[in-house]
C-alpha positions as CSV (number, residue, x, y, z in Angstrom):
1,X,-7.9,-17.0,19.0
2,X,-10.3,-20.0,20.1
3,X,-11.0,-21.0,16.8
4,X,-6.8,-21.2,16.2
5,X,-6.7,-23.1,19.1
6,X,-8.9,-25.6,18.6
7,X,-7.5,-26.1,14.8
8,X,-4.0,-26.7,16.1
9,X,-5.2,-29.2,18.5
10,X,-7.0,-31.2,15.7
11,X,-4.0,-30.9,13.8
12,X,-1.4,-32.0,15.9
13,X,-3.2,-35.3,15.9
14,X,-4.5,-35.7,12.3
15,X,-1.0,-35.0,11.3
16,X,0.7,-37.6,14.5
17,X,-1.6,-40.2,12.9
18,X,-0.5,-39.6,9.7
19,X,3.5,-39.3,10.4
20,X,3.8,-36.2,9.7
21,X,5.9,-34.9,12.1
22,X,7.5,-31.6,11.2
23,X,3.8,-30.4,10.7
24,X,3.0,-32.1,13.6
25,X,5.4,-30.2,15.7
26,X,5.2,-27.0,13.7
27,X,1.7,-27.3,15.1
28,X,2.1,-27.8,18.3
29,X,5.0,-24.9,18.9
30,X,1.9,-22.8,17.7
31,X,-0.5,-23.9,20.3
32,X,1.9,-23.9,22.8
33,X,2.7,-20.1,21.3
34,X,-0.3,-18.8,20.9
35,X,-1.1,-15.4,23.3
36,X,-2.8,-16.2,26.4
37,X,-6.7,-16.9,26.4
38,X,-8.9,-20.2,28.1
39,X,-7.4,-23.9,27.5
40,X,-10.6,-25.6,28.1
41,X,-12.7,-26.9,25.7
42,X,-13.7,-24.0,23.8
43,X,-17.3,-23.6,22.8
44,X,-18.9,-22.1,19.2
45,X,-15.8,-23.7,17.4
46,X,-17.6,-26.0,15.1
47,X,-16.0,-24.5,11.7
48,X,-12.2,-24.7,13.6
49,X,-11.2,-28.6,13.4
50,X,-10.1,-29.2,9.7
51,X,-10.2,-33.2,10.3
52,X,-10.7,-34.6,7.1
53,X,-13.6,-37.4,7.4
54,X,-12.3,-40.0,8.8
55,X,-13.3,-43.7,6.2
56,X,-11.2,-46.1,8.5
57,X,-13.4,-48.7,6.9
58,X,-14.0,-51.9,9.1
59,X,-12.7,-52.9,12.6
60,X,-10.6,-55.6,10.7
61,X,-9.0,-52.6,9.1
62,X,-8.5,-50.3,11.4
63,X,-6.4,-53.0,13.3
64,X,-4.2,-53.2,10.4
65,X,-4.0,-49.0,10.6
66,X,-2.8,-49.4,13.8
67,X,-0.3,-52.1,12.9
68,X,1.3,-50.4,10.0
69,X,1.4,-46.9,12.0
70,X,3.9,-49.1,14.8
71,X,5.6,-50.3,11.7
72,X,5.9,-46.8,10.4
73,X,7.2,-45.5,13.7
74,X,9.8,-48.1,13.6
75,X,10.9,-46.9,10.4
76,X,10.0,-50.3,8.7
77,X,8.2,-48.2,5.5
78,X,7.9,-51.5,2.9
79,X,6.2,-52.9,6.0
80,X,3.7,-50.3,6.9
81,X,3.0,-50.2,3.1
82,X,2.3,-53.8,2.6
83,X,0.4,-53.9,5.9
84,X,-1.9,-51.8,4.0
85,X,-2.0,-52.9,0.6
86,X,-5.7,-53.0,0.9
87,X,-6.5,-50.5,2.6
88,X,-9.7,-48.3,1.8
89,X,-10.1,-45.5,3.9
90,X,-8.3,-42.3,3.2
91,X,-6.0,-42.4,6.2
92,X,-4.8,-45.9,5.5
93,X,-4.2,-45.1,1.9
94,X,-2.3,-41.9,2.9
95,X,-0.5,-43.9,5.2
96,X,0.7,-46.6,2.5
97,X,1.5,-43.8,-0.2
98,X,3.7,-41.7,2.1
99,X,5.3,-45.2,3.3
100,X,6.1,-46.0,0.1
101,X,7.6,-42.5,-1.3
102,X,10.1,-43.0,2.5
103,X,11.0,-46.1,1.4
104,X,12.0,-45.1,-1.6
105,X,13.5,-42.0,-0.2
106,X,15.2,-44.0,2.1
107,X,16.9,-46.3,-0.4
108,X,18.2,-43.7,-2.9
109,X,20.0,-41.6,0.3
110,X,21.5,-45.5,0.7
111,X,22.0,-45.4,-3.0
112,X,23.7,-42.3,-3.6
113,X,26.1,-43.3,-0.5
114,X,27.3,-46.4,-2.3
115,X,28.3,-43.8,-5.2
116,X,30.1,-41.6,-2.9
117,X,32.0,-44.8,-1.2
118,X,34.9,-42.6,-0.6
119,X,33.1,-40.9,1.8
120,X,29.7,-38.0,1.3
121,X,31.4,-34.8,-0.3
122,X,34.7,-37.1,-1.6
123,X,36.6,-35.2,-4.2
124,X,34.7,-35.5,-7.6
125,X,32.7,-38.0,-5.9
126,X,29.4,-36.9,-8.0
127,X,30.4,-35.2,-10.8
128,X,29.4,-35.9,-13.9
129,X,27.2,-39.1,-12.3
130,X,23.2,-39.4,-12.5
131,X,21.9,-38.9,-9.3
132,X,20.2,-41.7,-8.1
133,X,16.1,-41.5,-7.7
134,X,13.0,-43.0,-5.8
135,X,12.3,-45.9,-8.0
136,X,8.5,-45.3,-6.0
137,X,7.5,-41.9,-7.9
138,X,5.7,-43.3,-11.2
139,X,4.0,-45.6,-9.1
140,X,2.7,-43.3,-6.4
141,X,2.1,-40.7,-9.3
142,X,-0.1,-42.7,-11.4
143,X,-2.6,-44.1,-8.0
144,X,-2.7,-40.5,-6.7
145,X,-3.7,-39.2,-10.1
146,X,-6.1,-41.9,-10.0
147,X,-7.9,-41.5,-6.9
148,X,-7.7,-38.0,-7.1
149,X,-9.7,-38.1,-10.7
150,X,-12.6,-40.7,-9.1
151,X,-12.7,-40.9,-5.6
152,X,-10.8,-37.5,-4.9
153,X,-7.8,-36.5,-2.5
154,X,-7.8,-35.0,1.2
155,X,-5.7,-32.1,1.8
156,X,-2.9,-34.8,3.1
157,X,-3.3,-36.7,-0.5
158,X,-2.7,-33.4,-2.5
159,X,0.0,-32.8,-0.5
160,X,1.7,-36.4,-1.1
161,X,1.3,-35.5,-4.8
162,X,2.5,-32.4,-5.1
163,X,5.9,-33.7,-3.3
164,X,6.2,-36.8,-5.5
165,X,5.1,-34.7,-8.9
166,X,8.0,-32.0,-7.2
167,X,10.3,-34.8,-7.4
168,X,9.1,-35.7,-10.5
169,X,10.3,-32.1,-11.8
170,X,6.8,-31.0,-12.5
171,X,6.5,-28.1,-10.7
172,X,3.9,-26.3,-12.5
173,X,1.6,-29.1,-11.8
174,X,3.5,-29.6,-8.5
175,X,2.3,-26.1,-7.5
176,X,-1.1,-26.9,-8.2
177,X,-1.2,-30.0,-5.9
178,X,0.2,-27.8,-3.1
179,X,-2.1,-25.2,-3.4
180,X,-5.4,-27.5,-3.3
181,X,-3.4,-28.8,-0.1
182,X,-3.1,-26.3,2.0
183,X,-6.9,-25.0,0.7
184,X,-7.8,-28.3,2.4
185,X,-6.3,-28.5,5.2
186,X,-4.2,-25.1,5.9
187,X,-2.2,-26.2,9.1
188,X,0.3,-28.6,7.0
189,X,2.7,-26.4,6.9
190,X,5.2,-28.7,5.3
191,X,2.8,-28.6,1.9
192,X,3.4,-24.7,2.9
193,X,6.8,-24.6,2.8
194,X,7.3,-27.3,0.1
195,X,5.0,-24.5,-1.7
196,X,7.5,-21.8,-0.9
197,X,9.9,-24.1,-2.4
198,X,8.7,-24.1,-5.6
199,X,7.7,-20.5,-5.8
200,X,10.3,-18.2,-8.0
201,X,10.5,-14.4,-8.3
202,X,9.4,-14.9,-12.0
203,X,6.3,-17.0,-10.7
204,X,2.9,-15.5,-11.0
205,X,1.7,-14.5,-7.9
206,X,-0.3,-17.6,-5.7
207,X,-3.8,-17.3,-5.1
208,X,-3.5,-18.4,-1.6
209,X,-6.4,-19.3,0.8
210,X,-7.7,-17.0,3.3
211,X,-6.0,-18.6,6.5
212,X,-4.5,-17.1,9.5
213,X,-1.7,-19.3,8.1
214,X,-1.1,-17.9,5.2
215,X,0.7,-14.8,7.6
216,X,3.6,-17.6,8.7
217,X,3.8,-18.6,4.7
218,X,4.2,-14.7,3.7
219,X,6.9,-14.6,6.6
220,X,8.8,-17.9,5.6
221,X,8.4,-16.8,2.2
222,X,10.1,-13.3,2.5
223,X,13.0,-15.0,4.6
224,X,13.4,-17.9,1.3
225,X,13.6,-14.8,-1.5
226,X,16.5,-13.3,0.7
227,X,13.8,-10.4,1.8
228,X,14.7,-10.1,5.1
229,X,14.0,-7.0,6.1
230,X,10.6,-7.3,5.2
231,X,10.7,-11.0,7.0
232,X,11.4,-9.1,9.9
233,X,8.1,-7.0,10.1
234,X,6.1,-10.0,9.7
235,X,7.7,-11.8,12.1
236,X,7.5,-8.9,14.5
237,X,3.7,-9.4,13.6
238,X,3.1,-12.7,14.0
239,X,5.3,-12.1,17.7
240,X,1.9,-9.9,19.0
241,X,-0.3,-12.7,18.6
242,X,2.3,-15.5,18.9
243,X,4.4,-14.2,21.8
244,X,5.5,-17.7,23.2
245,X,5.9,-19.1,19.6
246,X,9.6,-20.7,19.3
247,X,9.3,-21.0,15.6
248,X,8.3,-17.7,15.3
249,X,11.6,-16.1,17.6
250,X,13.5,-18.7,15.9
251,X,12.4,-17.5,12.5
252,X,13.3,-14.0,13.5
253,X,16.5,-14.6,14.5
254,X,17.7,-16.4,11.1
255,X,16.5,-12.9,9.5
256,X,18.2,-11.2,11.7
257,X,21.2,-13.0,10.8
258,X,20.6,-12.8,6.8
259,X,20.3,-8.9,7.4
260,X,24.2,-9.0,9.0
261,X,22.8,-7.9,12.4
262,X,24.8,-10.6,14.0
263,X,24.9,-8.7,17.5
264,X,21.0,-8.5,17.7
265,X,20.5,-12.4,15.8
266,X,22.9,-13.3,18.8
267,X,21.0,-12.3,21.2
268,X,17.8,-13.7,20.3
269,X,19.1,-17.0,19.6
270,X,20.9,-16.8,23.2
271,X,17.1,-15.8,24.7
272,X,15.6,-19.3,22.6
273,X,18.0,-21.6,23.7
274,X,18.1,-19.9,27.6
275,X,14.2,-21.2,27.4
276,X,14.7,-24.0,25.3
277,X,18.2,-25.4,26.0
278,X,17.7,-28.8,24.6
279,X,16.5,-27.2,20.9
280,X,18.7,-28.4,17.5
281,X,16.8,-26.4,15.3
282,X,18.6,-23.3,13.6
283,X,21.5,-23.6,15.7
284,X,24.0,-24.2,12.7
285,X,23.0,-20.5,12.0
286,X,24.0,-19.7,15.9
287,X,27.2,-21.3,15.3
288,X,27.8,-19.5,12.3
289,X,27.3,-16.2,14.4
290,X,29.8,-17.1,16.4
291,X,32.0,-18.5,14.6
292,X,32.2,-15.2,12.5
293,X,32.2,-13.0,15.4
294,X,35.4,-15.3,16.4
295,X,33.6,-16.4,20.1
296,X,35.4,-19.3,20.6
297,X,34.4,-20.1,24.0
298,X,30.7,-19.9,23.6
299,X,31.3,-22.1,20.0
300,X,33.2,-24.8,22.2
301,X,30.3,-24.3,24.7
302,X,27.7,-24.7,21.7
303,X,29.2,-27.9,20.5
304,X,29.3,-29.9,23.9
305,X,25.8,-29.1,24.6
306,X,24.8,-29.8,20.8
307,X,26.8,-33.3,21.0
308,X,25.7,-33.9,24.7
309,X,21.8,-33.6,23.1
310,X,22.3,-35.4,19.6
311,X,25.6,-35.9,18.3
312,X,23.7,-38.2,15.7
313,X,21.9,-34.8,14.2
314,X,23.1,-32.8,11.4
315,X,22.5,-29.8,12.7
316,X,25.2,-31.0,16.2
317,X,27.9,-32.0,13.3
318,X,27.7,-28.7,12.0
319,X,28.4,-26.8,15.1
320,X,31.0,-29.0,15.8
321,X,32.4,-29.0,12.3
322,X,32.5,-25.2,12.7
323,X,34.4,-24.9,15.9
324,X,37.4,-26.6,14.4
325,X,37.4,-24.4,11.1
326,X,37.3,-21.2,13.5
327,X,40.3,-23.5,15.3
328,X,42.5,-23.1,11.7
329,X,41.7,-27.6,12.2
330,X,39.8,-27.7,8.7
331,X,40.7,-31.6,8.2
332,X,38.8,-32.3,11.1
333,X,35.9,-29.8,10.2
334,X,35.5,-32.1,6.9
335,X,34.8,-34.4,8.9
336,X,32.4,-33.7,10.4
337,X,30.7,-32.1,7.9
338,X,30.9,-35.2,6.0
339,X,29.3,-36.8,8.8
340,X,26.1,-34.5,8.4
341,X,25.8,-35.3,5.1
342,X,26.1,-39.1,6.1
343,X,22.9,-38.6,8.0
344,X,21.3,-36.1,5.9
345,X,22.4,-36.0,2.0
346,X,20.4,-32.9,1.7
347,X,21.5,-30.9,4.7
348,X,22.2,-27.7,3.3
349,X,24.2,-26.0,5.1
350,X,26.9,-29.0,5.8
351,X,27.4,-29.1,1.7
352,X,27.7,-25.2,1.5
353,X,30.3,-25.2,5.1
354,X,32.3,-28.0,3.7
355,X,32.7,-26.2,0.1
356,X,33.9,-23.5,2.1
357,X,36.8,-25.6,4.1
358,X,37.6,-27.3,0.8
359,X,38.4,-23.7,-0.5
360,X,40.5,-23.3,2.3
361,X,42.8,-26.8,2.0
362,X,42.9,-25.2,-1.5
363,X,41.6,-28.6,-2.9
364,X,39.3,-26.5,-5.7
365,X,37.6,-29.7,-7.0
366,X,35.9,-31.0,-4.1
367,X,34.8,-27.5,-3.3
368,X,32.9,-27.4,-6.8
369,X,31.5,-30.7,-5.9
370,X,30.3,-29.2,-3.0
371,X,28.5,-25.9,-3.9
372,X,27.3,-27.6,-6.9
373,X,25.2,-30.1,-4.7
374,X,24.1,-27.0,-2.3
375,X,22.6,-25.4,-5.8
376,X,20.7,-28.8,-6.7
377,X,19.7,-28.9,-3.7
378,X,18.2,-25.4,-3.4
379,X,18.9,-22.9,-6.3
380,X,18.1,-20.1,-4.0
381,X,21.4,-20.5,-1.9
382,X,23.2,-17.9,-2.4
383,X,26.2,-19.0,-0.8
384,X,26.4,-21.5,-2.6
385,X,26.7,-19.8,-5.6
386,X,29.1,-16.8,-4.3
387,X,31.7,-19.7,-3.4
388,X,31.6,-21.1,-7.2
389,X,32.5,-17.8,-7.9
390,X,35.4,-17.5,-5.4
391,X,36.5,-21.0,-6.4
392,X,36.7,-20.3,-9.8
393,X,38.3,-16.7,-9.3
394,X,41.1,-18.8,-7.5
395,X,41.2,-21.0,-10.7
396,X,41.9,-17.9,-12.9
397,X,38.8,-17.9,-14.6
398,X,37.4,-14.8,-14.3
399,X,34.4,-15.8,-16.6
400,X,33.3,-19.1,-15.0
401,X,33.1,-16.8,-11.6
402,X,31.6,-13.7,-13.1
403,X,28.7,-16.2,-14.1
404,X,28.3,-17.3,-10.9
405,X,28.5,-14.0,-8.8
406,X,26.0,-13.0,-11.2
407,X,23.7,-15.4,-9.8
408,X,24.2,-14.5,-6.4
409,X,23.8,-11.2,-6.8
410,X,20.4,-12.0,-8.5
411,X,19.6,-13.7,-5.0
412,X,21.0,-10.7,-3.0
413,X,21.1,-7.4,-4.8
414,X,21.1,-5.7,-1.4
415,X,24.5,-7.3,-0.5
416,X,27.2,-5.3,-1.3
417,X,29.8,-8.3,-1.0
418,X,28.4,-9.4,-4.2
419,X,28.8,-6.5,-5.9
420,X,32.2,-6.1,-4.6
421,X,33.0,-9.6,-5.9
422,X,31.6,-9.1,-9.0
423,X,33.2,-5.8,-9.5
424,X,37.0,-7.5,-8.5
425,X,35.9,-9.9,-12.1
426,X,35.6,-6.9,-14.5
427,X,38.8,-5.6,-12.6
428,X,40.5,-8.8,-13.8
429,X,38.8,-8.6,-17.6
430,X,40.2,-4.9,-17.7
431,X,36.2,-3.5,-18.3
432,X,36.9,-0.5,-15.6
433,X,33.3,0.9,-16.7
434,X,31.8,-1.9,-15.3
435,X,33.6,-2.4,-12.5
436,X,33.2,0.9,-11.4
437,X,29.4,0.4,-11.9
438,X,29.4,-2.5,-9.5
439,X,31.7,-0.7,-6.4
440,X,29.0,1.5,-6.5
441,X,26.1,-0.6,-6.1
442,X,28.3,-1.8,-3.5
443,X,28.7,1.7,-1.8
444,X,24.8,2.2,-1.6
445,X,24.4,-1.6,0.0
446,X,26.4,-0.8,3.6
447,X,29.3,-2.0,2.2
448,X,31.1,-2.3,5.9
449,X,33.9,-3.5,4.5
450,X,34.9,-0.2,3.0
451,X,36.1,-2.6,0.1
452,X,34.0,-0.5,-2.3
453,X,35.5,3.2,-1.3
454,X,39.1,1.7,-1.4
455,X,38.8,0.1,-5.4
456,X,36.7,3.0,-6.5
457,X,39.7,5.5,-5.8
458,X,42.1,3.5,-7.1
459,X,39.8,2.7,-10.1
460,X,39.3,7.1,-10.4
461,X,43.1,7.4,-10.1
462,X,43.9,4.9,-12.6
463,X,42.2,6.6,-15.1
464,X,43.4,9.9,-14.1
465,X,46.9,8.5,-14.5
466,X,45.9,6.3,-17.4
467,X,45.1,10.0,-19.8
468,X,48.1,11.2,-18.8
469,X,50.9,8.3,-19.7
470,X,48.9,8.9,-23.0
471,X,50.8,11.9,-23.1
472,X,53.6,11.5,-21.2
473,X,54.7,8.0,-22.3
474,X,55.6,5.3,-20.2
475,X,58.7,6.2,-18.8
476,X,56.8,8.6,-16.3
477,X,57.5,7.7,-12.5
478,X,54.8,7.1,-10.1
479,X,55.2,10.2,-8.3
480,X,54.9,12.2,-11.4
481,X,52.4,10.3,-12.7
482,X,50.1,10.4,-9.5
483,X,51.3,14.2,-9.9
484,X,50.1,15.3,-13.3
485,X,47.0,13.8,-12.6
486,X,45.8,16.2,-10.6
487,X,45.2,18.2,-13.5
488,X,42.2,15.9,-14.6
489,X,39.3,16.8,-12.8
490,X,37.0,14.9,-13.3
491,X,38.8,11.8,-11.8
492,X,41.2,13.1,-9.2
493,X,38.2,14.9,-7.0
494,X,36.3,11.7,-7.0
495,X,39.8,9.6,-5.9
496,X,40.0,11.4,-3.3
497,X,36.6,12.2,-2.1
498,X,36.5,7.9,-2.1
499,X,39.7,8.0,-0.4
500,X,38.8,10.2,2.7
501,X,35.3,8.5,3.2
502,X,37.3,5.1,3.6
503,X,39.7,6.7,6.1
504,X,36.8,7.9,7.6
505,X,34.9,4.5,7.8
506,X,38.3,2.7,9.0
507,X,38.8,5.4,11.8
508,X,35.2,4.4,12.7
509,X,35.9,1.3,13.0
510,X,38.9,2.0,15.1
511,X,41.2,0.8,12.7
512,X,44.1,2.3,12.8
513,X,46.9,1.0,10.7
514,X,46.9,-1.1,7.3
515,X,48.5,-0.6,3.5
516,X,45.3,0.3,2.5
517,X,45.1,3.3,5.0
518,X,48.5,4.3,4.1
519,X,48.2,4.2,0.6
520,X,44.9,6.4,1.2
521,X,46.5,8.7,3.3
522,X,49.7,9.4,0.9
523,X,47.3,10.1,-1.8
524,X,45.2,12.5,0.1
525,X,48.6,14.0,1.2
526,X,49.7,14.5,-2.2
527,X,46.3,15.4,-3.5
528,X,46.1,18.7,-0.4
529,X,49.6,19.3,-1.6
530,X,48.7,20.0,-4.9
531,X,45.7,22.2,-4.4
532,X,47.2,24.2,-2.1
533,X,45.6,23.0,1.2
534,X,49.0,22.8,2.7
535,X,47.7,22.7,6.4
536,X,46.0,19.3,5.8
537,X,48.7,18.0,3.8
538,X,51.0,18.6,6.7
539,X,48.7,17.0,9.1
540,X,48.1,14.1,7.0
541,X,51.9,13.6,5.9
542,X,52.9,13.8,10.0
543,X,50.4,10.8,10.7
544,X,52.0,8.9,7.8
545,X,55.2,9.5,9.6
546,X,53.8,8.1,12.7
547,X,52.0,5.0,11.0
548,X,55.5,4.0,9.5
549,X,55.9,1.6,6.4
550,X,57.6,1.7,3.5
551,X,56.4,5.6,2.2
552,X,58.2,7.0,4.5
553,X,60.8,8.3,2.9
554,X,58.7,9.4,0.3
555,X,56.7,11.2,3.4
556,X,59.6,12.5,4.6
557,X,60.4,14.3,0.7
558,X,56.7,15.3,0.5
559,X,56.8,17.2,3.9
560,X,59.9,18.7,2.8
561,X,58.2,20.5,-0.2
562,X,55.8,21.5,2.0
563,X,58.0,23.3,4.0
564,X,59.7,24.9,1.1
565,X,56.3,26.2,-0.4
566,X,55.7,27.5,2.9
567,X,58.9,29.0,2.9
568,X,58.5,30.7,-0.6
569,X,55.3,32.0,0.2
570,X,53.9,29.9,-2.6
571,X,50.0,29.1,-2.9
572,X,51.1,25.6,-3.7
573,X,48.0,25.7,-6.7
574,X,47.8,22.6,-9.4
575,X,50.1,24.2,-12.6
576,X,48.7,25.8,-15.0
């Protein structure tokens, strides 16, 4: 516990100095987090601080550190750089690499914005266009390869070059960068999650170092490959020894929310922001919560305090952007998601959001545009992909969204909604087998829905129904049709056995009416009818009466021929 303490503390300032500052306030939220114990100067702790060796060099240049880090802090990154063009030491010529690769980074975001000029996310605004790049990466690439073959890297130089080599679209050698950077120096946990990034399911496994740290990369890493349930253990892990950690609780709650538990995510998103009120991170995700839980008050109440803290963060244009799609506004939710992306190109969530709202104002190319950037951006997003898939299932091309589902099921083969979707494509292609295949994938993944249960029975009927027009011919009426089925066992049982367990998941649900419940209960009627179970069929055929709709005449028939079997003393049995 001492020896973590004293670690973070170096850290926060190696990595201050050095402008990191998402490591630098990763780090800190862990020291602050860390389970109770003495916050003096802790003795024996000599192997704890991971400072690299400071080579400042001479006085002269350790002035000119200290005027390119107030440059650097000012945002003035061609400054800072040139300040220290001649620097020797490694933090100086960390500190001029990492201004350069900004600078660069700052100039294609300014770049790609001229591109857009009708505004980030315009309609066909990047399609088919080369995306413009950081005209900074050969440059950095070839001195970091460099020093790192005579002189050698620090953990912070590795780290610069495995981002710029990422960028590069080497991530094989990328990899390899991040790896010797967080063996160097294991609390830069952006070179942690950068290495997360890059990881893949078909990726050999990492030989990572052996860090306490390594126990938040597992976590992170579980949460990234859509694992979430096992992202919850080790956040509920890390919580024993991290009890105060907001990273940690705010990690927790994101899985949480990726598992569906949107009651339980609530809450501990509530119990974050009720100790830290003025905290931006993560609360798109809260807003997404409520926004599909339909809490309107505490989304309106969300977005004043997000725009009374930042309205000039992504994150605050988000919320805000989703409080007037739950509000039916989606013009106005455009907007601001457009404004996200205005201030971050690569925020996520605001490209994946506005796809969404593009879907709804029915303008299908923009939406592509959209959830294509989201996938550049990070090919894990599942989202991302699932809308492609809805967009082009609204386009009527069943193939272009089959593709697409595919790869979000890839990313979430636990989720039944994908299997649904993907199940409502082979539905369209008429390919019943594998449609059938996918509802029940679906079925075993908590399919809440009851989507699944629903489309199987009707699938099982069909093909009951289907064998006996082969017979029958064509001119066969529904009744009849839905009739003589019965007399095919090996679909009719399962129809119905699909059909009662949905009536049974809407009834839990306390749902109480619908076509889809009617249409389930005048098959079951029928189908107790026919095998002679006339007391259910009654019951069943009187509810109907009571729900109403447009069967009821043919409710009112069926009960009749009830009544007359009862009459006649007849068993009611399928015909022989």
């Amino acid at each position: 516990m001492t020896t973590h303490r004293a670690q973070l503390r170096a850290a926060v300032r190696d990595l201050s100095d050095r402008g990191l500052k998402c490591s630098a306030k990763w780090a800190a939220e862990q020291l602050v987090g860390l389970a109770g114990g003495p916050l003096d100067d802790e003795a024996g702790t000599s192997d704890a601080p991971m400072s690299p060796a400071e080579e400042v060099g001479s006085r002269e240049e350790e002035d000119q550190l200290l005027l390119a880090k107030a440059y650097f802090d000012l945002n003035e990154f061609k400054r800072a750089a040139h300040a220290l063009r001649v620097a020797r030491g490694a933090s100086g010529r960390f500190l001029r690499w990492y201004s350069l690769f900004l600078a660069g980074q700052k100039r294609q975001a300014e770049e790609e914005a001229e591109e857009r000029s009708g505004g980030a996310g315009a309609p066909g605004s990047l399609l088919g266009k080369p995306r413009a790049s950081n005209q900074h990466l050969p440059l950095l690439n070839a001195e970091l390869t460099a020093a790192r073959e005579s002189e050698g890297l620090d953990g912070f130089g590795h780290y610069l070059h495995g981002i710029v080599l990422r960028e590069l679209a080497q991530p094989a050698l990328a990899r390899e960068a991040l790896l010797r950077a967080v063996s160097a120096y294991p609390c830069l946990w952006s070179a942690w999650t950068a290495l997360s990034s890059l990881s893949g399911a078909d990726e050999a496994p990492l030989e990572l170092p052996d860090t306490w740290v390594a126990s938040f990369f597992l976590a992170h890493q579980a949460t990234e490959a859509h694992d979430s349930a096992r992202a919850v253990s080790l956040y509920e892990s890390l919580l024993v020894q991290w009890p105060r950690s907001l990273h940690v609780q705010s990690q927790l709650a994101l899985a949480r929310y990726n598992l569906r538990d949107f009651e339980e995510a609530q809450q501990r998103f509530e119990e974050l922001l009720a100790e830290d009120p003025y905290r931006l991170d993560g609360v798109d995700t809260y807003s997404n919560i409520l926004y599909v839980r339909e809490e309107k008050r505490k989304l309106s109440a969300l977005a004043h305090s997000c725009v009374s803290t930042d309205k000039y963060r992504p994150e605050a244009c988000c919320v805000v952007g989703n409080y007037y799609s739950l509000k039916g506004a989606h013009e106005k939710a455009v907007l601001y998601f457009r404004r996200a992306l205005k201030l971050d190109a690569n925020f996520l969530s605001a490209w994946t959001l506005m796809g969404h709202e593009y879907v709804e104002l029915k303008n299908t190319a923009a939406a592509v545009d959209a959830y294509r950037r989201a996938v550049e951006i990070d090919a894990k997003d599942y989202r991302a992909w699932y809308g492609l898939g809805q967009t082009y299932e609204i386009l009527a091309m069943p193939f272009y969204a089959l593709f697409y589902y595919r790869k979000a099921t890839a990313l979430r083969p636990y989720d039944s909604r994908m299997w649904c979707a993907m199940a409502g494509c082979y539905k369209q292609l008429h390919r019943r087998a594998e449609a059938i295949q996918c509802y029940h994938r679906a079925e075993k993944n908590d399919d809440r829905e009851g989507i699944a249960f629903t489309e199987l029975a009707r699938l099982y009927r069909e093909n009951g129904e289907d064998a006996q027009a082969a017979g029958y011919g064509s001119a066969d009426c529904r009744d009849r049709s839905m009739h003589m089925s019965m007399t095919r066992p090996g679909h009719v049982p399962q129809a119905a056995g699909y059909y009662e367990r949905m009536v049974a998941q809407r009834e839990a649900h306390g749902e109480a009416v619908g076509k889809e419940l009617s249409e389930a209960l005048f098959f079951l009627c029928t189908h107790k009818k026919s095998t002679g179970d006339l007391d259910a069929a009654q019951t069943i055929g009187q509810r109907l009466l009571d729900l109403g709709g447009p069967e009821k005449d043919q409710v009112k028939a069926l009960l009749r021929d009830i009544q007359s079997q009862r009459k006649a003393g007849s068993g009611g049995g399928p015909p022989v």
